[in-house]
MARKE-861620 format. One record per residue: residue in three letters; x, y, z of N, C-alpha, C, O, CB in turn. Coordinates in steps of 0.1 Angstrom, whole numbers, plus 2048, in hexadecimal, padded with zeros to 3 digits. Glycine has a CB too. Layout:
REM residues N
ALAXYZXYZXYZXYZXYZ/...
END
This chain:
REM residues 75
UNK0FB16E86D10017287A0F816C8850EC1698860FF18287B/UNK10216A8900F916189C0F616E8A61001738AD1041528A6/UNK0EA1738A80E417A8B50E41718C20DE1668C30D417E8B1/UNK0EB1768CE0E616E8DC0DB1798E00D31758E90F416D8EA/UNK0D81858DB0D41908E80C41978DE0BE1A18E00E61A28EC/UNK0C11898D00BB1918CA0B41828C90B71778C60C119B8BD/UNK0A41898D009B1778D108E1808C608D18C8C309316E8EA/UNK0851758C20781738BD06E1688C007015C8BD0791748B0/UNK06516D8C705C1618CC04D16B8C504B1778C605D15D8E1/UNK0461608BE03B1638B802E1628C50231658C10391588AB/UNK02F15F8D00291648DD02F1718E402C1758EF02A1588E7/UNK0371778DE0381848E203B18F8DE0471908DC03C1838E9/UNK0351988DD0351A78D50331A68C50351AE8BC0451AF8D7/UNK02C1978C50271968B30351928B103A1998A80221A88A8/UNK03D1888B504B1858AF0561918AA0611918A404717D8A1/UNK0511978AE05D1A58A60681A28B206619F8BE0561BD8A6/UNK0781A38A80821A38B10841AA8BB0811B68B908B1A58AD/UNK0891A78C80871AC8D10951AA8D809E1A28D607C1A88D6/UNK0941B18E10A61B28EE0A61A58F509D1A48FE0A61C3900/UNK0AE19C8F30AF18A9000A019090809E1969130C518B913/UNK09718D90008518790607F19190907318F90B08417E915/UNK08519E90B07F1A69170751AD90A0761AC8FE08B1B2923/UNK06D1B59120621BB9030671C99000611D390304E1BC906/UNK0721C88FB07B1D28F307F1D18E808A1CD8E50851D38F7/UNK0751D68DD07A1D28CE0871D88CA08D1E28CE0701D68C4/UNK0891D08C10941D58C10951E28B60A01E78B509D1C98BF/UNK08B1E58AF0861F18AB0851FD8B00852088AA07E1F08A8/UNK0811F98C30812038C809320A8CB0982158C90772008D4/UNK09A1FD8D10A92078D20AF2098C20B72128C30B81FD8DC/UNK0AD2068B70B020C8AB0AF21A8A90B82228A50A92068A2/UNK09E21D8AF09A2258AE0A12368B60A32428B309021F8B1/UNK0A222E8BF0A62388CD0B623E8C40B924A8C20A922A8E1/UNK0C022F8C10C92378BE0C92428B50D024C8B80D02328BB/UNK0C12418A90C12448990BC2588A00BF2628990AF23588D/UNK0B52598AA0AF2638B00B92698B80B62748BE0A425F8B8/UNK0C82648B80D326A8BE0D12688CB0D52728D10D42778BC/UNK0CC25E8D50C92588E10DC2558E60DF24B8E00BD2488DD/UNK0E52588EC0EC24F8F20EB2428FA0E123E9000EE2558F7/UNK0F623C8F90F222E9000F022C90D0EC2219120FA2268FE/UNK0F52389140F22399220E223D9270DB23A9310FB245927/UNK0DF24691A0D024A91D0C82409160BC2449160CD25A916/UNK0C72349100C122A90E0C222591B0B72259210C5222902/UNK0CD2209210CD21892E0C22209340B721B9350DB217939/UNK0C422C9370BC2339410AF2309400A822C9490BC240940/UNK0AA23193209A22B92E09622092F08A21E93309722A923/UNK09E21992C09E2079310A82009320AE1F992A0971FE92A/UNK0AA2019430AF20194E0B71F194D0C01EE9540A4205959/UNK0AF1E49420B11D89420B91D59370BE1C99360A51D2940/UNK0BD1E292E0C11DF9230CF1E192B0D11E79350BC1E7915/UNK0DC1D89220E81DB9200EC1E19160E51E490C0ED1D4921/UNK0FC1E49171041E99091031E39040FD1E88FB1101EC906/UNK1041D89011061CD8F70F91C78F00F91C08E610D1C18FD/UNK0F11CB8F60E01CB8F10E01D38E40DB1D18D90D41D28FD/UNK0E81E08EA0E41F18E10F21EA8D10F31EC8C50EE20A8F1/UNK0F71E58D61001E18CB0FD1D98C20FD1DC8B610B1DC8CE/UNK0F71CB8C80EE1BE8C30E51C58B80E41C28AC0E41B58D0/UNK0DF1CE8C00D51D18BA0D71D98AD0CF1D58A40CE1D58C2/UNK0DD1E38A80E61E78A10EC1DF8930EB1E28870EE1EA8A9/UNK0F11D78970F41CA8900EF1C188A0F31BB8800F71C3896/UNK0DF1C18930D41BC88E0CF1C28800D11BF8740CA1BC898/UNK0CA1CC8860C81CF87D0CD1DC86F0C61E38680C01CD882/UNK0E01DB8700E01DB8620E31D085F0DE1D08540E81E485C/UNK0E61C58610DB1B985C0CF1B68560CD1AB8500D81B3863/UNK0C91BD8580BB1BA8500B81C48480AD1C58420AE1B885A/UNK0C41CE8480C21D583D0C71D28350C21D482A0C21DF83C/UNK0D51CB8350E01C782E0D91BB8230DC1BB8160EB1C0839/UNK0D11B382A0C61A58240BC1A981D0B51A08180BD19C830/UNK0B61BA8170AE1BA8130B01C48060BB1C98040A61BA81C/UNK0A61C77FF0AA1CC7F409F1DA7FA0951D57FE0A71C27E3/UNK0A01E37FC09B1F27FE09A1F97EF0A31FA7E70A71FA809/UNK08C1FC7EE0872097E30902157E60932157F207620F7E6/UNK09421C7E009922A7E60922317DD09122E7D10AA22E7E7/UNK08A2417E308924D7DB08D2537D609125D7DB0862537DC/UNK08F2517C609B2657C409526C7C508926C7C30A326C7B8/UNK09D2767C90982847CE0972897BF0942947BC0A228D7DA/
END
């Protein structure tokens, strides 16, 4: 999959994916949603992000879950 809105530069934030440059991992809006955050109330928090950031990002990463093989616990 081709990301426009999903950069990594190993001069910044330790290379972890991040939002088009800005120092917004992209862990952090994963996060926010997964916490039941709306997308209006992410804007609100950071004010730089777009919709299409909160989507990209989403995308991203079930992507990288999709690429990897995950342990699961049984209960």
């Amino acid at each position: 999959m081709d990301y426009k809105r999903i950069t990594t530069d190993p001069e910044r934030m330790g290379g972890m994916p991040c939002i088009r440059g800005l120092r917004i991992p992209v862990a952090t809006v994963i996060g926010m949603v997964a916490e039941g955050m709306k997308d209006d109330e992410i804007l609100k928090a950071y004010p730089d992000l777009e919709h299409d950031d909160i989507r990209e990002a989403l995308r991203f990463a079930a992507s990288a879950v999709r690429e990897r093989e995950l342990p699961l616990m049984k209960a």
